[in-house]
MARKOL-777861 format. One record per residue (C-alpha): x, y, z. Coordinates in pm, whole numbers, padded with zeros to 5 digits, always signed. Example, Ala and Ser with C-alpha at 12.3 -4.5 7.8 and 13.67 -1.06 7.14 Angstrom:
+01230-00450+00780;+01367-00106+00714;
***
This chain:
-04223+05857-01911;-04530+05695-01771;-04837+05954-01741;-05172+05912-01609;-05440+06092-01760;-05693+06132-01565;-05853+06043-01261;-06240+05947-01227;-06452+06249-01073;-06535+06053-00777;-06181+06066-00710;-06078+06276-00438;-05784+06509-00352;-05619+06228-00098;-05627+05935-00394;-05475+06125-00617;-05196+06210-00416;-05166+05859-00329;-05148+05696-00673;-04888+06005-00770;-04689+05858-00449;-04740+05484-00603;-04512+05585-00908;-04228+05797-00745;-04002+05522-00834;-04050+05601-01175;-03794+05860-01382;-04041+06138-01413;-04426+06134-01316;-04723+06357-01414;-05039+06316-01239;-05314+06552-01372;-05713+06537-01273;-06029+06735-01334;-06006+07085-01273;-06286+07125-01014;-06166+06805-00788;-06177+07007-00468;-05922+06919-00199;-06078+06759+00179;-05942+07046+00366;-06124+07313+00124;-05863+07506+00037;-05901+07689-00345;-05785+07614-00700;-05379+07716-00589;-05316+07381-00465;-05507+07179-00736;-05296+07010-00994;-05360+07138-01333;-05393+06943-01618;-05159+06836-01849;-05145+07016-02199;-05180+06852-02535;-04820+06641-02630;-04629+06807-02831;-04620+06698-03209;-04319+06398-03277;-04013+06534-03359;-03851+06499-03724;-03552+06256-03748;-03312+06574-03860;-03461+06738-03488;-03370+06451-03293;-03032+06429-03428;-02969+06770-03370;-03081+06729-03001;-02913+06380-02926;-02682+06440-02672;-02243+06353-02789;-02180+06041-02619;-01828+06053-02459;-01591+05786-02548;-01623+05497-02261;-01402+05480-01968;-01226+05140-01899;-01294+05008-01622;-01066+05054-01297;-00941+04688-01178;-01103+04645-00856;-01391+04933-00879;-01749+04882-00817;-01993+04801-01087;-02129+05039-01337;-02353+05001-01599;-02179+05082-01958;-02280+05447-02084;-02465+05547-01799;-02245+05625-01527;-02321+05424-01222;-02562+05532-00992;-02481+05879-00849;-02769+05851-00636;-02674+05555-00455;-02328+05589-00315;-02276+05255-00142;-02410+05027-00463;-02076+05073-00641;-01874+04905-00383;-02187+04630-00367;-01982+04369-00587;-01628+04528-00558;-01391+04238-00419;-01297+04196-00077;-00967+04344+00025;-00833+03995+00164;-00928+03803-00153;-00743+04031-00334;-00425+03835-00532;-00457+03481-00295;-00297+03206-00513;-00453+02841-00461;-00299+02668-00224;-00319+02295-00344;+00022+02276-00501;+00150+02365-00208;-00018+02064-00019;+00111+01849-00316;+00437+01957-00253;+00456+01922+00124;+00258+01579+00065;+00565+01469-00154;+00877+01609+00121;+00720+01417+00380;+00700+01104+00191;+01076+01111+00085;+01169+01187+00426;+00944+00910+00513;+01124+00663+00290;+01470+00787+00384;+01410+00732+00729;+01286+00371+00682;+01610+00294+00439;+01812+00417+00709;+01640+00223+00980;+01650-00081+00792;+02037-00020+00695;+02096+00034+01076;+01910-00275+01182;+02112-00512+00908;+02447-00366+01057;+02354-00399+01418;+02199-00768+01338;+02506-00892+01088;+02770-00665+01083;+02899-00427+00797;+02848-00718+00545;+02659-00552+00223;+02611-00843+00065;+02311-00994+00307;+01969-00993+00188;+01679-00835+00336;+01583-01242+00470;+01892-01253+00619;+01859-00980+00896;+01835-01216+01219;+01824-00969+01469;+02117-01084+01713;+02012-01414+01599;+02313-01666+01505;+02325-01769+01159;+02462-02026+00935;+02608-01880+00608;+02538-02098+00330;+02721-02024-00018;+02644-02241-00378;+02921-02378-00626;+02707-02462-00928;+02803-02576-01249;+03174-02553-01384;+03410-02377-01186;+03565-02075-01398;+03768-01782-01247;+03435-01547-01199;+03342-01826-00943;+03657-01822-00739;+03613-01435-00727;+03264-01445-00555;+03315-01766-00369;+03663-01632-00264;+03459-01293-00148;+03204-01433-00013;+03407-01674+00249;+03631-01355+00368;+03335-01171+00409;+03144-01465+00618;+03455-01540+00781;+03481-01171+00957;+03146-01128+01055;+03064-01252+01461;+02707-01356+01379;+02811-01599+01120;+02864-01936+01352;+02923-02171+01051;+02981-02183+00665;+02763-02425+00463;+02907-02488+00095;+02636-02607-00118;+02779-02825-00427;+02653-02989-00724;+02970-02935-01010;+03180-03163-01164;+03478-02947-01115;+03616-02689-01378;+03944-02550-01381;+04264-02667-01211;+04377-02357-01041;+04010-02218-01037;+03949-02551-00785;+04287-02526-00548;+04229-02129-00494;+03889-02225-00360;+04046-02506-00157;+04308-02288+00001;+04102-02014+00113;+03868-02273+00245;+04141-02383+00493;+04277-02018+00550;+03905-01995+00686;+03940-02277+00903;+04233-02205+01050;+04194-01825+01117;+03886-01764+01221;+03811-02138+01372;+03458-02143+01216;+03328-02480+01055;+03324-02521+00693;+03080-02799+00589;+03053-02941+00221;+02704-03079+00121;+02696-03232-00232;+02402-03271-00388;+02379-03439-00704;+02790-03423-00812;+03075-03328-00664;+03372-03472-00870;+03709-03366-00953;+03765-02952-00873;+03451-02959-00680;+03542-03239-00470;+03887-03076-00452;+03704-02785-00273;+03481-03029-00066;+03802-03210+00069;+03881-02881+00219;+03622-02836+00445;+03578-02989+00812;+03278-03237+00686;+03145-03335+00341;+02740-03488+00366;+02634-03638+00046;+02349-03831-00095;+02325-04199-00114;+02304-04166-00479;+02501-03860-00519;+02859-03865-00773;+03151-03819-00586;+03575-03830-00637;+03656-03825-00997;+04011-03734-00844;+04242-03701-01142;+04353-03395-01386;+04273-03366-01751;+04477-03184-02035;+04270-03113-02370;+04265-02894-02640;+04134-02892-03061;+04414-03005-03292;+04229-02804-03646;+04539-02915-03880;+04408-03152-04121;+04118-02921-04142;+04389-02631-04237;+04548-02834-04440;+04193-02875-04647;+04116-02506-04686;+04477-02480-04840;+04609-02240-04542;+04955-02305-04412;+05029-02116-04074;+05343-01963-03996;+05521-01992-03670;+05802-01805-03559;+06010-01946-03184;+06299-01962-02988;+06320-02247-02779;+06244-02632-02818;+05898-02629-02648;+05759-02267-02727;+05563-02366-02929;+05458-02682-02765;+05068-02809-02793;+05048-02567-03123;+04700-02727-03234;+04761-02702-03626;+05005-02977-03611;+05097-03260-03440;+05272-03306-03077;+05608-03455-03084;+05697-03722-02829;+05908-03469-02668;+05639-03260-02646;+05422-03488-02521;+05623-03590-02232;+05668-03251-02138;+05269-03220-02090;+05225-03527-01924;+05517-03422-01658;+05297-03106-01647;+04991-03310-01556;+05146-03556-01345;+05275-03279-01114;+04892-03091-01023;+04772-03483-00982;+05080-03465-00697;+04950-03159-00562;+04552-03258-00623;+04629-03588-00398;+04812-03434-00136;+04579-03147-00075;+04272-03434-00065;+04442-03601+00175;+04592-03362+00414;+04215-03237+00418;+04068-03571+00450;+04332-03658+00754;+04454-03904+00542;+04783-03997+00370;+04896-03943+00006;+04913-04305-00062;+04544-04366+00088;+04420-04139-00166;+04666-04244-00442;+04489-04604-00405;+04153-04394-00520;+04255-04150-00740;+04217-04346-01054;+03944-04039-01197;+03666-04255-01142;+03350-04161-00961;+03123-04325-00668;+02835-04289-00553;+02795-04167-00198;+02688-04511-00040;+03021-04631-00159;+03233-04336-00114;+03140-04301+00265;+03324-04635+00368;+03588-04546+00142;+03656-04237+00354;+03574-03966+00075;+03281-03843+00283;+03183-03827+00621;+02772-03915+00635;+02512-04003+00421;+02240-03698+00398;+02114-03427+00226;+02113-03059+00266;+01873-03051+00515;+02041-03314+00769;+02397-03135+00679;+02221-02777+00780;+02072-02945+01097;+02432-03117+01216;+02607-02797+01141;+02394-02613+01355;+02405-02831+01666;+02762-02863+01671;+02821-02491+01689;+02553-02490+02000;+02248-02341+01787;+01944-02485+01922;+01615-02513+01712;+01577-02382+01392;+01895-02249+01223;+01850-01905+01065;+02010-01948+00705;+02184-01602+00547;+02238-01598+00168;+02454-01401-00059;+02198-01166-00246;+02073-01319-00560;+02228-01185-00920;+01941-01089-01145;+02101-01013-01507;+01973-00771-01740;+01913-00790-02084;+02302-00636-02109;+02437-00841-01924;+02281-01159-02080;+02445-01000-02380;+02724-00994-02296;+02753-01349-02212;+02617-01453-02529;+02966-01615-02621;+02928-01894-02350;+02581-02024-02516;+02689-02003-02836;+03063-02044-02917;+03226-01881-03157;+03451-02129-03362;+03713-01863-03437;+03760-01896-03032;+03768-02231-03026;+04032-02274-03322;+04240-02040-03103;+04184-02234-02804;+04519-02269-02638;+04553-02628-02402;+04407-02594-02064;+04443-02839-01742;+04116-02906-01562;+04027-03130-01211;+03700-03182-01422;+03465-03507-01492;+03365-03573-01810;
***
């Protein structure tokens, strides 16, 4: 409660209404003033204020517990109502204050809505990538066919193309699989003019070599596209066996070439048997079952039934050189003694048809199928082995020599 007390006796009747109107904000005013302050308009002491009476003594704490007022037990809140000050009720006399800071109907339960622009963000850009897959998948089969095994450099948009496949290192079975696939594959598809076989391998295995050879000339023949051999550093025995195959061979002036000949080997372990005290036990039915058994020694019939063995693939080895080489089986007889030459000798001898490298073989092959300028090249894709798969070739690095006393005899068109 805020009281004045009294008023100055020069004040007159219109201040002290004004300073009682000054403090009508407050809860509760009292203005009092002298008794004989006379109002402007005359009129008598029924419409002066009277003055205020003595206060009233302080009340003892046992009174004002007996007139404090129960306090009801506080209302929760309503979700969504208008503010109201704890204990006191809002403010009754101000109807519109409540709904002052109550929440706007339309913001009422609105989720954000970034997730769902990180969610459209991330459709679109799949369906972005799917579409560019599938326009780049549609492009490679317009450009080159149904093949799946071209590269991303290999799409040549209508663009004619020479195919160019490598025969590395010694030829195994695994290699007459993908060179085998990759020739039918080549072969088939219109955009592929010519077939480039890039060598450097001094042969492998005997059967390994010829399947090569003979799907070489199945290409030749059936689809009527050029084969061209390029050797680059060797290309003796099985590998020449392959290059004999193809319409033209191009080698290096120093590159190896010929090595024409076959080669029977295997580990005889016996005496070293015999020195750990083991005796093995063999158990046949015929004379030569058990011919080339490497814990013991070959008898001469043995021997002569190996050597008939070998003598017939060095038949078929010369006779598939020369009916690829346009020669005859006694030309090629004169040079298949197993030896090697170089490719300045070999080309007078016949075994090759020009002196040149990759590059000049590439360029000739692409004239002579009428490709002008620069030849667009299409590779297989390139194998990159994991660590699993390195694993699993792990016996080829390092040999086990359980494997290689089991080693059975093998017959290879290989130079040594």
């Amino acid at each position: 409660m805020r009281v004045l007390k009294k008023l100055e006796s020069s004040s007159s009747y219109d201040n002290v209404l004004e300073k009682c109107h000054d403090f009508a904000s407050s809860k509760f005013v009292v203005c009092c003033g002298r008794a004989d302050a006379v109002p402007p308009d005359g009129r008598e002491d029924s419409g002066r204020l009277k003055a205020m009476p003595e206060p009233l003594p302080p009340l003892s704490p046992q009174q004002e517990a007996n007139q404090r007022p129960q306090q009801a037990d506080p209302v929760p809140p309503t979700p969504g109502a208008g503010y109201a000050a704890p204990g006191y009720g809002g403010y009754a006399g101000y109807p519109g204050y409540a709904g002052m800071y109550a929440q706007p109907e339309h913001h009422r339960g609105r989720r954000p809505t970034w997730p769902w622009v990180v969610l459209l963000a991330g459709v679109l850009g799949l369906a972005t990538m799917a579409m560019g897959v599938f326009f780049v998948s549609a492009i490679k089969t317009l450009a080159l066919g149904t093949d799946p095994n071209m590269e991303m450099g290999s799409v040549n948009f209508g663009r004619q193309a020479i195919a160019v496949i490598d025969i590395d290192g010694v030829i195994t079975d695994k290699d007459t699989e993908r060179v085998n696939k990759e020739l039918e594959e080549y072969g088939n598809n219109s955009s592929i003019k010519a077939i480039l076989l890039h060598i450097d391998s001094p042969g492998g295995g005997a059967a390994a070599s010829q399947e090569i050879y003979r799907e070489v000339m199945r290409i030749r023949e059936q689809t009527h596209k050029k084969v061209v051999a390029s050797v680059e550093s060797v290309g003796a025995s099985g590998a020449y066996y392959i290059a004999s195959g193809c319409d033209r061979i191009y080698a290096n002036p120093a590159s190896v070439v010929g090595s024409i000949g076959v080669i029977m080997e295997w580990t005889n372990y016996g005496d070293l048997l015999q020195w750990a005290k083991l005796k093995p036990v063999t158990i046949s039915h015929g004379a030569l079952k058990d011919a080339g058994d490497p814990t013991r020694p070959m008898t001469p019939q043995e021997q002569a039934y190996f050597q008939a063995l070998v003598d017939n693939m060095y038949g078929q080895f010369v006779h598939d050189v020369a009916v690829g080489r346009h020669a005859t089986d006694a030309r090629i007889t004169e040079l298949a003694t197993g030896q090697v030459w170089t490719g300045e000798e070999a080309q007078p001898l016949g075994l090759i048809d020009a002196q040149g490298g990759y590059r000049t073989a590439l360029i000739d092959t692409a004239r002579s199928v009428g490709i002008k300028g620069e030849p667009k090249v299409v590779r297989p894709p390139s194998e990159r082995p994991g660590l699993l798969s390195a694993l699993e070739d792990a016996d080829g690095l390092f040999r086990d020599p359980g494997q290689m006393l089991g080693r059975s005899p093998g017959f290879y068109f290989l130079w040594k």
